[in-house]
LOSEMI-957234 format. One record per residue: residue in one letter; x negated, y negated, z of N, C-alpha, C in turn. Coordinates in steps of 0.2 Angstrom, whole numbers, plus 2048, in hexadecimal, padded with zeros to 3 digits. Each point is the difference from the previous one (the first is absolute). Example, Ala and Ser with C-alpha at 12.3 -4.5 7.8 and 13.67 -1.06 7.14 Angstrom:
! residues 2
A7BE81C8278047FA8007FC7FA800/S8027FB7FC7FC7FA8018047FB803/
This chain:
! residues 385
X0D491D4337FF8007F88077FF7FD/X7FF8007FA8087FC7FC8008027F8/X8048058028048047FA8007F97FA/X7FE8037F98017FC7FA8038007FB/X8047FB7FE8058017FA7F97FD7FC/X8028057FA7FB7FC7FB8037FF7F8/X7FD7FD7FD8047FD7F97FD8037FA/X8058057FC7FB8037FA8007FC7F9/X7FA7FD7FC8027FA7FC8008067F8/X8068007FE8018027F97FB7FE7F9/X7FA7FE8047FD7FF7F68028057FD/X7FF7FC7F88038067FB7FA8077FF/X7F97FF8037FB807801803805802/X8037FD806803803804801809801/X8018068038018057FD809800802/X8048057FF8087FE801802806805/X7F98038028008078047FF802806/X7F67FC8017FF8038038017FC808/X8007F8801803800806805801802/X8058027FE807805801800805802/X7FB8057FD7FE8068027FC800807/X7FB7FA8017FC8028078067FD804/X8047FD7FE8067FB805804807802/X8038057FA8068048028047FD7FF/X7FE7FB7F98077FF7FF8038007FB/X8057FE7FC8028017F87FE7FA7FD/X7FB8017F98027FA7FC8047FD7FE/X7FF7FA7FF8047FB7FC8008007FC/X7FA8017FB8008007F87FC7FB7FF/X7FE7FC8057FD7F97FE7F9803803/X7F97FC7FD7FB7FF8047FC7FF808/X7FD8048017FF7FD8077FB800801/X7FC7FA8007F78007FE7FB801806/X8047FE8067FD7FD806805800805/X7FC8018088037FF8057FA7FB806/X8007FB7FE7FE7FC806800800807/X7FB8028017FE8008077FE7F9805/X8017FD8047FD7FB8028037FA7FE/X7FB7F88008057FA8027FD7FD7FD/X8038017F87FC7FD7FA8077FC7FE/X8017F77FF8047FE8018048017FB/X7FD8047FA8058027FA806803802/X7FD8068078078068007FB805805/X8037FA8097FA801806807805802/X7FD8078038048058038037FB805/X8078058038047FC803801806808/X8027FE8068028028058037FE805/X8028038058057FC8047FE802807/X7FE7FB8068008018088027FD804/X8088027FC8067FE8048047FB7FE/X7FD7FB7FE8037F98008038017F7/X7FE8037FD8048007F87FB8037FE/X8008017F87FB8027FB7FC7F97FF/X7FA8007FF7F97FA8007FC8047FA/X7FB7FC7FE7FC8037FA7FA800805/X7FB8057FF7F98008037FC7FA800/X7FF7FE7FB7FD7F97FD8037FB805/X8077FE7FF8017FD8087FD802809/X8018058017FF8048067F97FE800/X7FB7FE7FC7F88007FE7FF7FA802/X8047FC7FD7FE7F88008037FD807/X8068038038027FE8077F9802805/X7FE8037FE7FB8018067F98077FD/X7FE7FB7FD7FA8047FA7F9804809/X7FF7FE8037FC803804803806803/X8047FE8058058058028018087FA/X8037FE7FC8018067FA7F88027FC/X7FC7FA8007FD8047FC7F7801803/X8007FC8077FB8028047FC7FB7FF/X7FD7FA8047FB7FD7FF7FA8027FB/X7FC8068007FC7FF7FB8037FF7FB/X8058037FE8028017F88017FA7FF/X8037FB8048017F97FF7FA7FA7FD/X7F98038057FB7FC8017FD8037F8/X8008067FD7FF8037FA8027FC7FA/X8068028018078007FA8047FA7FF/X8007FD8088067F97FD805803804/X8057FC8028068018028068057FC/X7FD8067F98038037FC7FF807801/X8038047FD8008088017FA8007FB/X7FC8047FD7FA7FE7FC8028057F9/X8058078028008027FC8088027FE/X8008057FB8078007FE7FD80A7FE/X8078018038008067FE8068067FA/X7FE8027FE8048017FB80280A7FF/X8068017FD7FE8077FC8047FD7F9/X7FC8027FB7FF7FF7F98038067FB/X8048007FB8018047FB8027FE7F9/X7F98007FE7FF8007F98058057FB/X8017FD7FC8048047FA7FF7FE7FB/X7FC7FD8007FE7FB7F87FA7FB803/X7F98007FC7FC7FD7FF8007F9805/X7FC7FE8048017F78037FC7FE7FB/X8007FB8027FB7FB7FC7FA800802/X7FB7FF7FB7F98027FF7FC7F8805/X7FC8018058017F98047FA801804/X7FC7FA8037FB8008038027FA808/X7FD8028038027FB8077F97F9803/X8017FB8017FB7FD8007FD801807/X7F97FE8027FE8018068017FB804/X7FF7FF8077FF7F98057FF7FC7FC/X7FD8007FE7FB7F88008047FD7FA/X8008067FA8058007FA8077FC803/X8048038038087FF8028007FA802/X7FC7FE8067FE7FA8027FF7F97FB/X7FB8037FD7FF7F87FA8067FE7FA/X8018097FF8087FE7FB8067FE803/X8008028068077FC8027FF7F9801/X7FB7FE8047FF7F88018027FD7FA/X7FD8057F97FE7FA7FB8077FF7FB/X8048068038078007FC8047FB805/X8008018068037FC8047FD7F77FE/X7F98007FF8017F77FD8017FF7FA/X8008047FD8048007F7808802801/X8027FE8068098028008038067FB/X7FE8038028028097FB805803805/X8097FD7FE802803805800808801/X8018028087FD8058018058057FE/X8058007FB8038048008008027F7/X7FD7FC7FE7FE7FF7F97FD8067FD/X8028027FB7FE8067FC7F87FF7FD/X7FD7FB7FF7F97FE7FE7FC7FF808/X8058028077FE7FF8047F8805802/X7FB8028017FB804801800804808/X7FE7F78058008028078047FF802/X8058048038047FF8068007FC805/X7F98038047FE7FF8077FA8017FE/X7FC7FF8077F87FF8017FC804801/X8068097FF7FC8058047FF8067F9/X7FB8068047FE8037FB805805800/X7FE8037FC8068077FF7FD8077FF/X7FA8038057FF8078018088057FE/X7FE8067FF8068038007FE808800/X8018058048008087FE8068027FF/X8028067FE8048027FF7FE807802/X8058068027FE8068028068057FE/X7FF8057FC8068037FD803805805/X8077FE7FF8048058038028057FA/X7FF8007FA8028047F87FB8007FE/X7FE8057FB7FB7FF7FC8017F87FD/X7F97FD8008037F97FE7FA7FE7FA/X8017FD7FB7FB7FB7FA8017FB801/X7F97FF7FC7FF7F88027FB7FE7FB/X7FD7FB8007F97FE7FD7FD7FA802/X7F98018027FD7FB8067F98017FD/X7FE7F87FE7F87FE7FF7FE8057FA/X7F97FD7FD7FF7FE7FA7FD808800/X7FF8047F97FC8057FC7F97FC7FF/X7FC8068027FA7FC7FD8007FF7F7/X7FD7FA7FF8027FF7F78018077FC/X7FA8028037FE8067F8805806802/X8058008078048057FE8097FD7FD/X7FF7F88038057FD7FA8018017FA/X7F87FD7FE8018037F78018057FE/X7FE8068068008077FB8088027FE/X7FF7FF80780B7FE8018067FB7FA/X7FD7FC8008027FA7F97FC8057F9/X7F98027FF8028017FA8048097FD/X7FF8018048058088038067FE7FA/X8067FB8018057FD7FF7FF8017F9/X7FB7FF7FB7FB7FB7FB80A7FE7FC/X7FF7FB8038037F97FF7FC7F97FE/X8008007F77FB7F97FE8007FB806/X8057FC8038017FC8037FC7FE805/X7FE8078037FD8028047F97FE801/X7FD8037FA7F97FE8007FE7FD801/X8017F97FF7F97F9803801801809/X8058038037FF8018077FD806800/X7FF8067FE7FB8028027F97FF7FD/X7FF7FE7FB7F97FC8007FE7FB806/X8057FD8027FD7FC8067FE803805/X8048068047FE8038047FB805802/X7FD8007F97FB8047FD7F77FD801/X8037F87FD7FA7FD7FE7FE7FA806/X8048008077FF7F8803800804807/X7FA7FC806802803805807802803/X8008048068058018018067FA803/X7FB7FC8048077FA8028027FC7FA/X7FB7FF7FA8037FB7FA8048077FD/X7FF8047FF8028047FA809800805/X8018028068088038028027F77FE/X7FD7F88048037FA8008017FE7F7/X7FD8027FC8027FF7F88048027FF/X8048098018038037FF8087FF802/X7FE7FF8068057FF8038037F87FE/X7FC7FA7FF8037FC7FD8018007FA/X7FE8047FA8018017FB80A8027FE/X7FF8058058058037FF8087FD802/X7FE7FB8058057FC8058027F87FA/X7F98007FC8047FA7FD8008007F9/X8008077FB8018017FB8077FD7FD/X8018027FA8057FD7FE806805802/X8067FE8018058068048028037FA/X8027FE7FB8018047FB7FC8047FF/X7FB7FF7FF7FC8087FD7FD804805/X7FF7FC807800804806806804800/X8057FF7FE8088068007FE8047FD/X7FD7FD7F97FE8097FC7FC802801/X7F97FE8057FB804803805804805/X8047FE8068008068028068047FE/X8057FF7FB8028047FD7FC8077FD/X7FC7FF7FC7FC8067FF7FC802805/X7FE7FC8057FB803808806804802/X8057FE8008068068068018077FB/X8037FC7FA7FF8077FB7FC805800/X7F77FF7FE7FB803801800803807/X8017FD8077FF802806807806800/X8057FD7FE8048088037FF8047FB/X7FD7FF7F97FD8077FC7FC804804/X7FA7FF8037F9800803801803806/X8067FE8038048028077F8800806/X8018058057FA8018047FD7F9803/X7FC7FC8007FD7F98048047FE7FD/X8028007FA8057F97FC8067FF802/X8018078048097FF8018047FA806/X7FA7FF8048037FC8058017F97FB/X7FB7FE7FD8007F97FA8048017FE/X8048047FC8068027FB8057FB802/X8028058078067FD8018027FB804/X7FB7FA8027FD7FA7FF8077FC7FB/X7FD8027F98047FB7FD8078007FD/X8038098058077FF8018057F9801/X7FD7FE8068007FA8057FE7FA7FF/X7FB8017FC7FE7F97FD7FD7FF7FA/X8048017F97FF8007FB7FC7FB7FE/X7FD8007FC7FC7FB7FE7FA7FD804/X8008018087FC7FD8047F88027FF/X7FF7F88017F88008017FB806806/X8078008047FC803806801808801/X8008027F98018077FF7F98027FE/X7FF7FB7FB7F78017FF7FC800806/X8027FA8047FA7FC804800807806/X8068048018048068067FA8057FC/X7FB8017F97FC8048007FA801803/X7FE7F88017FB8008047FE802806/X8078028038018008077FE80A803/X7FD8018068038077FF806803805/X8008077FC807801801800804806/X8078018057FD802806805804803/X7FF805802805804801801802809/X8047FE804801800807804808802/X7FF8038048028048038037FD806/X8048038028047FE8087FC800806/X7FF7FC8037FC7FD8057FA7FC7FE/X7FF8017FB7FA7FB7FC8027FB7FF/X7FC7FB8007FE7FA8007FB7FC7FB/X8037FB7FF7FB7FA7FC7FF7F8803/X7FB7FE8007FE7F98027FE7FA7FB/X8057FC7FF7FF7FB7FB7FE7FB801/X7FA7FF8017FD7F88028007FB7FB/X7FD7FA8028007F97FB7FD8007FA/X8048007FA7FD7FE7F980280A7FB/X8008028058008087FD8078027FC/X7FF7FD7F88098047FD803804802/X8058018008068068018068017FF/X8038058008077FF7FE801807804/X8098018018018088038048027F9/X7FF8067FF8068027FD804805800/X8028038058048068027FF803808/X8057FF8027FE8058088047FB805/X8038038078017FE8077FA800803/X7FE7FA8047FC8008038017F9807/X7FC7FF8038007FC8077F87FB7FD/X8057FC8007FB7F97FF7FE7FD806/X7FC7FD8007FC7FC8067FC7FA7FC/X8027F88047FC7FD7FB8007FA805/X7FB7FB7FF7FE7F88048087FE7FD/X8017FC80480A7FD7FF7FD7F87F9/X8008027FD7FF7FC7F98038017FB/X8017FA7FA8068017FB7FA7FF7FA/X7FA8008007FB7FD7FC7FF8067FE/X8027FF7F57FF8047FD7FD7FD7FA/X7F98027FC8007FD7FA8038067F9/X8058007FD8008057FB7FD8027F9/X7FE8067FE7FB8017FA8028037FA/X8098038028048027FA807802803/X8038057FC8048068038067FC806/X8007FA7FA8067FD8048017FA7FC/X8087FD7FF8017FA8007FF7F8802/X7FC8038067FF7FA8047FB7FD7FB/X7FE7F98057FA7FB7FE7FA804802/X7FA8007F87FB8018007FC7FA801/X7FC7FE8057FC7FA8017F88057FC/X7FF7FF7FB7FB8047FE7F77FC803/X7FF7FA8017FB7FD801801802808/X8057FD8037FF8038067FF806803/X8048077FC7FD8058027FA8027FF/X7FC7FD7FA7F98027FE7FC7FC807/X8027FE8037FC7FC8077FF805806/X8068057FE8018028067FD809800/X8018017F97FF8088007F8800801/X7FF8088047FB8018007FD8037FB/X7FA7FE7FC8008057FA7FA805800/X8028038067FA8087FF804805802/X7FD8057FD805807801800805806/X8038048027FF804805804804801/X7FD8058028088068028037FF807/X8078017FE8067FF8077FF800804/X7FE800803800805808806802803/X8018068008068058037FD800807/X8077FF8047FD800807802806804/X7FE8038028048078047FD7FE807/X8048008068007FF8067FC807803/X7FC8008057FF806804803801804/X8028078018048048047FE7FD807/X8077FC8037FF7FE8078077FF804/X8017FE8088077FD8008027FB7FB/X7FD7FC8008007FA7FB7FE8007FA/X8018017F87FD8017FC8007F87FE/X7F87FC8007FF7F97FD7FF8017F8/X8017FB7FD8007FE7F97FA7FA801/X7FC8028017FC7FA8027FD7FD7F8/X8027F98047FF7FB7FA7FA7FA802/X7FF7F97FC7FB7FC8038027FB801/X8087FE8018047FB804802802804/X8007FA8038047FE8098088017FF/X8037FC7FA8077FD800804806801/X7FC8067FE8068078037FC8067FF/X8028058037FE8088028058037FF/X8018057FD8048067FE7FD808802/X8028038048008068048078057FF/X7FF8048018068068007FF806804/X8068018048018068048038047FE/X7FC8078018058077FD802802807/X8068018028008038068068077FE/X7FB805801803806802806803806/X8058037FE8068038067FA801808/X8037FE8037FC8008077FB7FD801/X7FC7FC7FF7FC7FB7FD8007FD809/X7F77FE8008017FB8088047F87FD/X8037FC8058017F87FC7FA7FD7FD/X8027FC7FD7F87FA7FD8017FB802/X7FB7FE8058027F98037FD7FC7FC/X8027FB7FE7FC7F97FB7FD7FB805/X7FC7FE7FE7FD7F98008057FC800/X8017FA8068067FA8007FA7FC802/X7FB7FD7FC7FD7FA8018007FC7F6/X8058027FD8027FC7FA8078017FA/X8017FC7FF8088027FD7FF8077FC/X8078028008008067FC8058037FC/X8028047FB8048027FB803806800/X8018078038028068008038037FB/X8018027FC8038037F9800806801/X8068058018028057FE8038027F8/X7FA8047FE8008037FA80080A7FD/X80280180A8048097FD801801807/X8048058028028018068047FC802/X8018018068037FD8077FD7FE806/X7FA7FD8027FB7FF8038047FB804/X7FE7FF8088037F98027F97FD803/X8057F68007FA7FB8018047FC805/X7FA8058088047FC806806805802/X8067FB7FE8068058038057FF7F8/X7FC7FE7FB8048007F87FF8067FC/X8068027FF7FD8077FA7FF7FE7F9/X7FD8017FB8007FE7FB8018037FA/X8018007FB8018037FB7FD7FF7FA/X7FD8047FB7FD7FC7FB8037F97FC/X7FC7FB8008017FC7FD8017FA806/X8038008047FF7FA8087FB7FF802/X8007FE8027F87FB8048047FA806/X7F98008048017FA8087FC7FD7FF/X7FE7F98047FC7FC80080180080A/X7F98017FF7FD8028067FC7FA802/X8017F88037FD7FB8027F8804803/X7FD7F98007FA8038058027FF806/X7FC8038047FF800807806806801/X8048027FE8048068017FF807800/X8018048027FD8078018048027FB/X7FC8067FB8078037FC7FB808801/X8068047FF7FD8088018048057F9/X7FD8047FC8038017FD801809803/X8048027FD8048098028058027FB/X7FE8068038058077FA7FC7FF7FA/X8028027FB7FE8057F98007F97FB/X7FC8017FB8027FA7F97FB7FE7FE/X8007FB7FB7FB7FB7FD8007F9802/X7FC7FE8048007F78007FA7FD801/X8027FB7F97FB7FC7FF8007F8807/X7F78017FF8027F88057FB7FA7FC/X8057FB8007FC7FA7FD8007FB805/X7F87FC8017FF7FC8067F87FB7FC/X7FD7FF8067FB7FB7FC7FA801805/X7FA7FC7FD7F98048037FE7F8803/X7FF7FF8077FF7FA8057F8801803/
């Protein structure tokens, strides 16, 4: 197996604490949003066997069976499928929805013979693939994922009682459930931006007076004055993770994070469509293609007590598990029938003959034995063949 240098990418969300703190190590003062796990060509982990430092993503493409086992090959394509992450929020992401298969596939063809260079800010699809994603807290963590049913939107919007407000909740009042959230939602995304500013200027005002469910919406418009998707972030519900819980974000389902360290897991895709609560480009007709418009509550995932606690999800492109191993603990022999991730996130646990320390992580090829020992937390990211 093969110790990981990994790369932390500073968005300005970023929190400026908390991966330092799981690192043990001093801030910088700057952001640190993200640590990339795996061989995502943006910022593919790096290691060295022998011959120099190489990038994973290389080591994958020199010999994709080898590293990552013929099934995973005949599955996935000659690529790592996924990308593994630890995440800390300190301000709001962007409010965003992910396209499915079939989605991914026909938007990037279509962008690709319309010449949308790929790196273009108006650009949608990256690539071809879809973009599952859970995330599991290591901190208390918030978030907001998929739609209110309408009539507890409204009660919510007229709660605020903000004039501006009310022809959106007469909509969500008066019109089935999937027209009433698809009116709403585009109403509010292609309003006029000036008077949309002074809508949610009195929405924040009113929400931090009212405090209690309105507080998480409040402080929304610290970070994004005037934004559309401060409104749109009402419709959403709000979600509150405890350490070891979990969320599963499928195709078309809104979301955004906003607060907490946690260990992401997601399909290795750059395909984002955005709905607010950000600078970026809003493709608004495109995103209305892609969201799903009916409601539902989160699903919090809690693993049952086992060697292995699974996160089970209903994609292939990755699995997430976690080992609590107790002081004198028998070893954990893993499965070496498909690539693998190991993430240490407390203690001092070793993988093999590696000791590890919160925040490192190995990559463990397929066909490789890997045995875990001693005390600590690790996570394992792999994929379902």
């Amino acid at each position: 197996m093969d110790r990981l240098t990994n790369t932390i990418r500073p968005y300005a969300w970023g929190s400026t604490t908390a991966i330092p703190a799981l690192l043990g190590v001093e801030p910088t003062g700057e952001p640190q949003a993200e640590m990339w796990m795996g061989a995502h060509p943006g910022a593919p982990s790096r290691l060295d066997r022998g011959a120099g430092e190489t990038t994973l993503s290389a080591v994958i493409a020199a010999d994709p069976a080898r590293e990552l086992g013929a099934a995973t090959v005949a599955r996935f394509g000659p690529r790592l499928p996924f990308l593994f992450k630890i995440l800390a929020a300190g301000a709001p992401l962007s409010l965003q929805v992910h396209p499915d298969l079939t989605q991914a596939r026909a938007g990037y063809e279509d962008e690709e013979r319309r010449g949308v260079p790929i790196d273009a800010g108006r650009r949608n699809y990256k690539d071809p693939h879809h973009k599952p994603e859970l995330i599991c807290a290591l901190t208390p963590f918030e978030g907001l994922c998929g739609f209110r049913a309408p009539k507890e939107a409204a009660d919510l919007l007229e709660g605020l009682d903000v004039d501006s407000l009310k022809p959106y909740v007469d909509l969500l009042r008066a019109h089935p459930e999937e027209a009433a959230l698809r009116e709403v939602l585009t109403a509010v995304l292609t309003a006029d931006r000036t008077e949309t500013a002074r809508t949610v200027t009195e929405a924040a005002a009113a929400a931090a007076h009212l405090g209690g469910p309105y507080q998480a919406y409040a402080g929304l418009v610290h970070d994004h004055p005037g934004d559309p998707g401060v409104i749109a972030a009402m419709l959403l519900n709000h979600v509150r993770l405890q350490p070891g819980e979990a969320m599963f974000l499928g195709a078309g389902v809104p979301h955004a994070y906003i607060d907490g360290l946690g260990v992401e897991l997601m399909a290795n895709s750059d395909n984002v469509l955005r709905c607010g609560l950000t600078p970026k480009h809003v493709d608004v007709p495109e995103l209305l293609k892609v969201v799903v418009f009916e409601h539902g509550e989160p699903g919090v995932l809690r693993p049952e007590d086992s060697d292995e606690e699974v996160y089970e999800t209903p994609v292939d492109e990755f699995r997430l598990s976690r080992f609590l191993m107790a002081p004198g603990g028998a070893p954990r022999r893993l499965p070496d029938t498909t690539p693998q991730i190991l993430l240490c996130t407390a203690g001092s646990p070793k993988a093999g003959e590696l000791t590890l320390a919160p925040g490192q992580s190995v990559f463990v090829p397929a066909g490789e034995t890997a045995e875990l020992s001693g005390s600590g937390t690790v996570f394992r990211a792999t994929v379902v063949v």
